[in-house]
Structures are given as C-alpha cells and as structure tokens.
C-alpha positions in Angstrom: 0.0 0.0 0.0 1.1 4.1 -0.5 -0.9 4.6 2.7 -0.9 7.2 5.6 1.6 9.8 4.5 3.5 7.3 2.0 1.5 8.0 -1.1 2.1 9.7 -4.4 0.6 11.0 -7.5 -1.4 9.0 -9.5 -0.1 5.8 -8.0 -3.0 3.5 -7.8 -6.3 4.3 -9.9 -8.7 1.2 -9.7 -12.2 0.9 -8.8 -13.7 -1.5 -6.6 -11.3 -2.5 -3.2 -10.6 0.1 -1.4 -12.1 3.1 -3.7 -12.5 5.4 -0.6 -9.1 5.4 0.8 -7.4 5.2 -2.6 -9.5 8.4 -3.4 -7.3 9.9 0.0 -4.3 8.8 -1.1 -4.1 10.0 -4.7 -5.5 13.4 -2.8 -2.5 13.4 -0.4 -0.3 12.5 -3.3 -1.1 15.5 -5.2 -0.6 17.9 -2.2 2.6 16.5 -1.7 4.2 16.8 -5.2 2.5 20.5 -5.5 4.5 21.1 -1.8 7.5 20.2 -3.5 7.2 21.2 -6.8 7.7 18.3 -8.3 10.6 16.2 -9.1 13.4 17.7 -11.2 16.5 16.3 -12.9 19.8 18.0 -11.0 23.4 17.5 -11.7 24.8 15.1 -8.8 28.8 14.8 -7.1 30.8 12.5 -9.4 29.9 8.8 -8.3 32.7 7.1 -5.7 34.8 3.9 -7.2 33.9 4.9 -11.0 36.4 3.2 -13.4 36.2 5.5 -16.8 38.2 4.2 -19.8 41.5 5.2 -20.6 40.5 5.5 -24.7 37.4 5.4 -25.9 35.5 2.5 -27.4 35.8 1.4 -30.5 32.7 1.2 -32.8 32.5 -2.6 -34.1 29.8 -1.6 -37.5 29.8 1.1 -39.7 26.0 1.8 -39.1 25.9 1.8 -35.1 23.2 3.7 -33.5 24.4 6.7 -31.6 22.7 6.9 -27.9 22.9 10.0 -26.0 23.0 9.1 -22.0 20.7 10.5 -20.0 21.9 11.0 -16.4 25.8 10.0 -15.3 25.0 8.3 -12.5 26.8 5.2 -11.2 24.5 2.2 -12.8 25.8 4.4 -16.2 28.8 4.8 -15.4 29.9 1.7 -14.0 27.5 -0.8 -15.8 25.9 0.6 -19.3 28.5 2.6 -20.5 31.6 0.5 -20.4 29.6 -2.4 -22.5 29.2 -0.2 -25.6 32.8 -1.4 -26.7 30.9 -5.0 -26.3 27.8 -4.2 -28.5 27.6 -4.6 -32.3 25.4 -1.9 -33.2 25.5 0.8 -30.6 27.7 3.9 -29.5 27.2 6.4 -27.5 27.2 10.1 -29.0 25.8 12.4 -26.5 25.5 13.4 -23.0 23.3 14.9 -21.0 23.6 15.7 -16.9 23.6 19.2 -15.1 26.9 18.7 -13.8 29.5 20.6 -15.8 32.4 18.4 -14.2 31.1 15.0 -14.7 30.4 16.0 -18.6 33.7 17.4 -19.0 35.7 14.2 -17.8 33.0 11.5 -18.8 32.6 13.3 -22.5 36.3 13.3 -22.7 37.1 9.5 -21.4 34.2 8.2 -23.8 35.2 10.8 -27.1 32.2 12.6 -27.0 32.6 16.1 -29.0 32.0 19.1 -26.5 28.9 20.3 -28.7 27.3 17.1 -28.0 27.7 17.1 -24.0 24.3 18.7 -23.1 22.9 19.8 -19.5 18.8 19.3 -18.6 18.7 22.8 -20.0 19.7 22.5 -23.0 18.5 19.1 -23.9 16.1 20.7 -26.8 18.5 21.4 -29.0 19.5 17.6 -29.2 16.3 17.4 -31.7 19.2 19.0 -34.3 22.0 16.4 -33.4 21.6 14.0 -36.2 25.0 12.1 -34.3 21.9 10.6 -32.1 19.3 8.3 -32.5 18.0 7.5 -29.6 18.1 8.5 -25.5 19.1 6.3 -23.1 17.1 7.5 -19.9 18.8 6.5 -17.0 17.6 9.4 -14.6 15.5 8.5 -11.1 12.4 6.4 -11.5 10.0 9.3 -10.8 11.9 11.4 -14.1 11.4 8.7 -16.6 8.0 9.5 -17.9 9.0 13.2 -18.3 12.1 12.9 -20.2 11.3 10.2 -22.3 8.8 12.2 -23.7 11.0 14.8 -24.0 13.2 12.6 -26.2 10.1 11.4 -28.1 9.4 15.0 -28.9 12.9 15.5 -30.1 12.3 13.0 -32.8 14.3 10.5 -30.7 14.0 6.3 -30.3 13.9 6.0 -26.2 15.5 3.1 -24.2 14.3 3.9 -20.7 15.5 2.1 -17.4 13.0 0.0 -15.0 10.7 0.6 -13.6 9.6 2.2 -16.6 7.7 5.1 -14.8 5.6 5.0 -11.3 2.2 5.1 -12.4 0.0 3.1 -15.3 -1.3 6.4 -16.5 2.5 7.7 -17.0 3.3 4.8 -18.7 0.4 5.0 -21.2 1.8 8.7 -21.7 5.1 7.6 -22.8 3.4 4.5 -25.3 1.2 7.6 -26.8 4.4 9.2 -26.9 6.5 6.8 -29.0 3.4 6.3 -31.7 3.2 9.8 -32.6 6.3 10.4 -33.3 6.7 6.9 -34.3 10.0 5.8 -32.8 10.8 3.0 -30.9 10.3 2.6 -27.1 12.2 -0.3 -24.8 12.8 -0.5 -21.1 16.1 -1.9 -20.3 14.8 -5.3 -18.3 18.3 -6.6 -19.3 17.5 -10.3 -17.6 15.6 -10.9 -21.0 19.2 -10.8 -22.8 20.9 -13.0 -20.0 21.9 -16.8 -21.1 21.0 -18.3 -17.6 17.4 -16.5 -17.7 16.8 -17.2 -21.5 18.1 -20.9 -20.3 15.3 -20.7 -17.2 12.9 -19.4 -19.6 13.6 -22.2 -22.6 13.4 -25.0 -20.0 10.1 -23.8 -18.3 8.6 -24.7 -21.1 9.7 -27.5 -21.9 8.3 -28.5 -18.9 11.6 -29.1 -17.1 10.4 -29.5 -13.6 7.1 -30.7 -14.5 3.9 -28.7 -13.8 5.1 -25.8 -12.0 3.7 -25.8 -8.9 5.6 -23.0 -7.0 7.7 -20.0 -7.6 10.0 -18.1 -5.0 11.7 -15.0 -5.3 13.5 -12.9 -3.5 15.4 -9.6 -3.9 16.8 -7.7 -0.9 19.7 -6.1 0.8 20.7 -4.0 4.1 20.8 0.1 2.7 23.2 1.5 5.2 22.1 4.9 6.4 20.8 7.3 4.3 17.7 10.1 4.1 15.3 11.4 1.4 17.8 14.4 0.8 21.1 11.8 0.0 19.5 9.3 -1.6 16.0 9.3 -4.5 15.8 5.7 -3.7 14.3 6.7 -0.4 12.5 9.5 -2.0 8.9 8.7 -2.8 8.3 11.6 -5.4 11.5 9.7 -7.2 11.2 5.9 -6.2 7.7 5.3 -5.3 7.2 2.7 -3.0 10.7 1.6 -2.7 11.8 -1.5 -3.2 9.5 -3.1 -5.1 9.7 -0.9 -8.4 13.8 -1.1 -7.7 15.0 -4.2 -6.8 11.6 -6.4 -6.6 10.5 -5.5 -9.8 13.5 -8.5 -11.1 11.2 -10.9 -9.2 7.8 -9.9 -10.2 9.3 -10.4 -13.7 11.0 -13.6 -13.0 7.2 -14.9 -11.7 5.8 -13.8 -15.0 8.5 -15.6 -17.2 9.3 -18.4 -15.9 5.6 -19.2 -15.3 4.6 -17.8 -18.5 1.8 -16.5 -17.4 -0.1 -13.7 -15.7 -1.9 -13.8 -12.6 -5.7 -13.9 -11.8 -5.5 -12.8 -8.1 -2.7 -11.0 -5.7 -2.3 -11.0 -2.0 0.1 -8.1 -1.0 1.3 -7.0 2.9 4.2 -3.9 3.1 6.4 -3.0 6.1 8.1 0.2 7.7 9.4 0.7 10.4 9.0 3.7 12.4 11.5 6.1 13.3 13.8 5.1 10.4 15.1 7.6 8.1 15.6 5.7 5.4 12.0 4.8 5.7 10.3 7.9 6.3 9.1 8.2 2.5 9.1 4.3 1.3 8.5 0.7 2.9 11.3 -1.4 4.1 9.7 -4.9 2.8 7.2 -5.8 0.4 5.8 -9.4 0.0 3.0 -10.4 -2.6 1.7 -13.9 -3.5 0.7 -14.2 -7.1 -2.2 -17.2 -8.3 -2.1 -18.1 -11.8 -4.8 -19.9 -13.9 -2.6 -23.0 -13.9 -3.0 -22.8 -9.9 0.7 -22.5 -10.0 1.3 -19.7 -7.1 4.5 -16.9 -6.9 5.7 -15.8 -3.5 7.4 -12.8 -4.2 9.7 -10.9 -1.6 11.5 -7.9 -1.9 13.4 -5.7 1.2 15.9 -3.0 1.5 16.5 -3.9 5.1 17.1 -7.8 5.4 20.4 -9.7 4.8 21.2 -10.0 0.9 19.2 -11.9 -1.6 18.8 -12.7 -4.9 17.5 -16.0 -6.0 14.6 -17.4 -7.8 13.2 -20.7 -7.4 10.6 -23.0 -9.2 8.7 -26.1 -7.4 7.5 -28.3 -10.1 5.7 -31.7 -10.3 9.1 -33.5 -11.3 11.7 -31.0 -10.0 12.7 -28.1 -8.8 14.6 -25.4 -10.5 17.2 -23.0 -8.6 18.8 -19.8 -9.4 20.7 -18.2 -7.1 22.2 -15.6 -7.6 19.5 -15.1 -10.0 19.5 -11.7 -11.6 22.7 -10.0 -10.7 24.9 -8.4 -13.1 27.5 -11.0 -13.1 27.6 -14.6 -11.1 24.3 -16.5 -11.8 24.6 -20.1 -10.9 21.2 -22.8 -11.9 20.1 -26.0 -11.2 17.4 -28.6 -11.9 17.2 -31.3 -8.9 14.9 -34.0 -9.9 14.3 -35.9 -12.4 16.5 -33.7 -14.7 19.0 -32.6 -12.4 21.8 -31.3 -13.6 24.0 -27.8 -14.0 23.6 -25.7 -16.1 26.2 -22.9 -17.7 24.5 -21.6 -20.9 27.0 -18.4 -21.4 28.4 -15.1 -20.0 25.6 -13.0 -18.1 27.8 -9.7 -18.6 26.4 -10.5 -22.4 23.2 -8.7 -21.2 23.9 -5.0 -21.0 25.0 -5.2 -24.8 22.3 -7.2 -25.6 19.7 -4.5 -24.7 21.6 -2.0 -27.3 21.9 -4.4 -29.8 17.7 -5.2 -30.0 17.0 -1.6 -29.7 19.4 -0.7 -32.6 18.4 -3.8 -34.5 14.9 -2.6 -34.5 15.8 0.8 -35.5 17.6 -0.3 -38.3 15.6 -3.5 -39.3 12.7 -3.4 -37.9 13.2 -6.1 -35.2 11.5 -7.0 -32.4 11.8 -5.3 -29.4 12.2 -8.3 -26.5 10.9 -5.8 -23.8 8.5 -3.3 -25.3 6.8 -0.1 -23.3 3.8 -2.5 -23.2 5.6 -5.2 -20.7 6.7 -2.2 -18.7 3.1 -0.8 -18.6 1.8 -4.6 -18.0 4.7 -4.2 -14.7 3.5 -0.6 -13.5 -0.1 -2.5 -13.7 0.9 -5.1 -11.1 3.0 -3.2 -8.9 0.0 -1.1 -8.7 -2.3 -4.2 -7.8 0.3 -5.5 -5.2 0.2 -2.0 -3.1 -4.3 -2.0 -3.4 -3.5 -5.4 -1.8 -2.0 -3.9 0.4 -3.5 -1.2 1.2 -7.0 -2.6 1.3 -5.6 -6.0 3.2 -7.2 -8.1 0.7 -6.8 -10.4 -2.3 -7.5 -8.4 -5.8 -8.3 -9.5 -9.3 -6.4 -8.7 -11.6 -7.2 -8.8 -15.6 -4.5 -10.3 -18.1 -3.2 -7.1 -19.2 -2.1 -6.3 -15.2 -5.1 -4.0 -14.9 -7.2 -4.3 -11.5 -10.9 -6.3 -12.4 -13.8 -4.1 -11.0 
C-alpha cells in the first residue's frame, strides 16, 4: 500500500477495493508533489569507485546507433556505458547531466565532442543532433515519464531504465508518446538478454520440472544509512514505494517468465518501520503472493532492510529449478534437482547489458522486435499497482491479463 503519509501522485487508480481510501491517497499525493514542486532532474557529485576508460570504445559496425545518455550516474557509469565497446550496433554520441564536471571528464574518457555534452537545460537542442538516434534515460524512477517524452518529442527512439515510470497512467503517456512520433520505445529489463534466464525461460517450457507448482523469489539487501535528501531511492516523489519498483521488480518479472503466465488474483502486505530515516518516505519490505490460472502460485519478496538476496526458485511436479544468484549483473549459478537434475552454464551474463543495445538498434535499423517493449513495462506498472491495493486494502484483488485491476 502508498498509505498514511507514503502515497504519491497518480499511483494507484482502480475501482472497486478500497475506492475510498485510494481516493485519500491520490488526494494526499497530489498535495505532496504540488508542496515540492515536483521532481526535477539536478546535476549530482561525481559517483565514488567509478572506473572511466583510458581510450574510448571502438565502434564494431559502420552503421551503429548513436545513444545519447541521460543521467551520469553510477549504474551508467559503472555498468551501461563500459559495454558499448561490447555491443555490435551501438555507441554512445551524447551526453546529457547538469553537472559541468562529470560532462567534461566523462565526455572526454568516452570521445564525445564538446557540442554534444548537453545539460537538462539545454537538452532541446538535441532534436538538431543528427550524431543521435535514440536517449538512453537513465535518470530517477520518478523522471522517466517526463524525459522520455522529451526525447520522443525530439524525434528521438527511447530506451528507458526499470521501472519504466511509477504510475499506469504515466506509462500510457510515454506508449502515446512513441506512436506519434513513431519511434521506438524499450525498457532496459536486461535479464531478458541473460543466457541463464533465457536458459530458465527455454526450460520452463519444456516442462523441465514438470507442472510448475511453485515460484520463490527474492530480492533484498541491508541500505546503510541514508535520508530522502542523500538518496531518490528513499525519495517517494522519485522511487515510489521503494523496493519493489527497484529491486523487486526483477522478481515480479521472473514470476511472469518463468511461469509464462499472468496472474488472476494478488495478496500483497508492506512493512516500515518507524523512526527510520531511510523509511520515512518508502517501505522497508514488500511481500505479494501471485495465483495463476494453472493454480501455479509466486511468493514474491523484496526488502531494503534484510540480509542479501537474490534468487529465484521454481517447485515443479518432477523438480525443482534454482537460481541463485538469479538476476545479478554478473555470477548466476542454476540447477534442476529432480528428475532432470543437472547444472547448467548456458553463457556469459555480462552478455546482457549489450544485448539490450543491440535489440533496440536492430529494431531501429531492421525493424526487429523489441524483447521488452513499453507495453511489458506498462503490463509491470499494472501489477506493482495491484500489489500495493492489496496492500492497502488488506485483501486479495483481481487482476485482468493485461495487469489491470478487475472491477
């Protein structure tokens, strides 16, 4: 739930459960991003322990797409960026951030020409840079909706980060976006270009483990200390809820695939703790449950204040699959115990930060599918939505197949 004083604009519109106090909430939500004007993208301190290359990556094709990076912050910095010298198709071309220093020294360690390192300011005038193709938005949750249609209006394709915004009606903004000035729209769910979750996903339907019965996941770690004003991830006007739409949002997926299926029904109970500053605006803990028309059931749990976790794990009729770590960037282990037991080592997961730039620029240039299109994200936004009415209204909900919440 986005209960009390924890909710925010526009995050749950359904009819039905609850329609009285969700009417409060949105109300307080309102109030509170008209209070604070509303969340703005600002130039940040350099990140700590950044690595930036000593030359600049090589293009591998002559017809790469040119990406212009929104927001030099340290998943771009550390993650994204350095595996452009790893994709076929992609390069970056542009910057944008509102620090002067971190474009100067990021611009110059990746060969980005001075005219095309732009500030939040300026970003208009990237319309006229025919260098880029398409924004990578990379910015705080609660930015993505706004300057991805920023980059649509600039006649711009759009890969935007997870969650892709923190309301449905956001999300249906940005699709509405994309199709008039149709260009292409992805959000970088990068475990769909990961050999040990493409693996999971191949042998799930084969029927591995049998009928699957049961799925676990579970995504958490300890945040040390930290406040709304250090850190948007405890921010609700920029993370929402909190750990669900960050970290969770890997398991809610991993339900969905490895099931291959969407749920009928949610049960959903959040946590936070009082007198905690890194919980003043967001919950510590979210759990969910998740029944499927199979009657296969997800247990999905998700914390930013319990011991580390990652891991995924499917209860079957003939087995049991395990993934743990599941999702990280690097390190996935899996195994079927059963009656197909074995190990399994199907490639490289750093493979999957390139992957993502190579669908997006071979469906700019080809026309190709897009693995993880701004519908999935608003089918996500959908659920996450459903799990906090749970919540809230301390009941099970419907939900429709396309995520939305059954009157």
């Amino acid at each position: 739930m986005i209960g009390d004083n924890m909710s925010r604009r526009g995050f749950i519109k359904v009819s039905g459960v609850a329609t009285a106090s969700l009417a409060a909430t949105a109300s307080s939500n309102a109030s509170h991003a008209q209070a604070n004007g509303g969340a703005l993208a600002k130039g940040q301190p350099f990140p700590q322990n950044v690595k930036l290359p000593t030359e600049p990556p090589r293009r591998r094709s002559a017809d790469t797409i040119g990406f212009a990076i929104v927001g030099l912050g340290g998943y771009a910095l550390n993650q994204m960026m350095p595996r452009f010298g790893q994709a076929e198709r992609a390069h970056v071309a542009a910057l944008v951030s509102g620090n002067p220093d971190k474009l100067r020294h990021v611009g110059d360690a990746y060969g980005v020409p001075e005219d095309a390192r732009y500030s939040y300011d300026t970003f208009a005038k990237i319309a006229a840079d025919d260098r880029v193709d398409a924004v990578y938005i990379v910015l705080p949750s609660g930015l993505h909706a706004e300057w991805t249609i920023r980059a649509f209006a600039a006649g711009k394709h759009v890969l935007c980060e997870k969650p892709m915004a923190l309301s449905s009606g956001d999300c249906e903004r940005m699709i509405a976006a994309a199709r008039r000035a149709n260009r292409k729209l992805m959000i970088a769910y990068r475990s769909h270009f990961e050999p040990y979750n493409l693996e999971a996903m191949k042998l799930m339907r084969r029927k591995a483990v049998g009928d699957i019965r049961l799925v676990r996941t579970e995504q958490a770690y300890r945040m040390g200390p930290t406040d709304p004003a250090q850190n948007w991830r405890v921010s609700r006007l920029l993370a929402g809820g909190g750990p669900l739409e960050d970290y969770g949002i890997y398991g809610l997926q991993s339900a969905l695939y490895l099931t291959g299926e969407m749920p009928e029904s949610i049960s959903a109970t959040t946590f936070r703790p009082a007198g905690d500053p890194r919980f003043a605006e967001i919950f510590a803990h979210v759990s969910a449950q998740l029944r499927f028309p199979s009657g296969a059931v997800a247990q999905m749990v998700t914390s930013y204040d319990s011991a580390g976790g990652n891991s995924a794990v499917v209860r079957g009729t003939s087995g049991s699959l395990i993934m743990d770590p599941a999702t990280s960037y690097a390190g996935q282990t899996m195994r079927i115990e059963g009656l197909n037991e074995g190990e399994f080592t199907p490639g490289d997961p750093m493979v999957q930060f390139a992957g993502q730039l190579d669908n997006l620029a071979d469906a700019i240039r080809d026309n190709a599918q897009i693995r993880t299109p701004g519908e999935m994200g608003l089918r996500d936004v959908r659920l996450i939505e459903a799990i906090y009415a749970s919540a809230q209204a301390r009941q099970i909900v419907k939900v429709a197949p396309d995520g939305r919440l059954r009157r």
